[in-house]
C-alpha positions in Angstrom: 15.2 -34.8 21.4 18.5 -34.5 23.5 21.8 -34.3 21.0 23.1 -37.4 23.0 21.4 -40.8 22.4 22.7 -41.8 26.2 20.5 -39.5 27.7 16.6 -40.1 27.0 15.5 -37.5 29.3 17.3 -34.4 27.9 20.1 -32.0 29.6 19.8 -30.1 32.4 19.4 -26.8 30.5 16.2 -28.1 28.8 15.5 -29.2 32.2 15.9 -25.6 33.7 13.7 -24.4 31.0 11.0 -26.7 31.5 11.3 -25.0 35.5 11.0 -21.9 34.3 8.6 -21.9 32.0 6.0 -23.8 34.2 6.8 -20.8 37.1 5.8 -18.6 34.8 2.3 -20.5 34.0 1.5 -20.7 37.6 2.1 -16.7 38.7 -1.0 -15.2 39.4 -4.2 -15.7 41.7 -5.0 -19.4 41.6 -8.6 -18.8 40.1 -9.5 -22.3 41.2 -9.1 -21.7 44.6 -10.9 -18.4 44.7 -13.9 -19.5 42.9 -14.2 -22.7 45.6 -14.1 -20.0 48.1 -17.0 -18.1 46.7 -19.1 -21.0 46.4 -18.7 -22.2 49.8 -19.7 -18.7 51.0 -22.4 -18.4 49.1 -23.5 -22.1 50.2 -22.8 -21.0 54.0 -25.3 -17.6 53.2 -28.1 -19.6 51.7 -27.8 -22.1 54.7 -28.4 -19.2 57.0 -30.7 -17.3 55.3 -33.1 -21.1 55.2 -32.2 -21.4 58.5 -33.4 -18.1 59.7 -36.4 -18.3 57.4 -37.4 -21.1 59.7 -37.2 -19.5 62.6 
């Protein structure tokens, strides 16, 4: 909790913390985003291959 009683959402250095540490979660490749990709590849190649199939 903050060391002053006026202030229930903390100080600006816990604050700049809070920043910092959630930057440093999110570096990296957003693996939600690249296995959404994949799937909608793979969805696209199976509609193609059933497609040609038909043909």
């Amino acid at each position: 909790m903050s060391q002053n009683p006026q202030d229930p959402a903390g100080t600006t250095q816990q604050f700049q913390r809070f920043q910092q540490q959630s930057q440093t979660e999110k570096s990296g490749p957003n693996i939600g985003m690249i296995i959404g990709v994949v799937a909608v590849v793979a969805i696209v190649a199976v509609l193609v291959v059933a497609l040609l199939a038909l043909g």
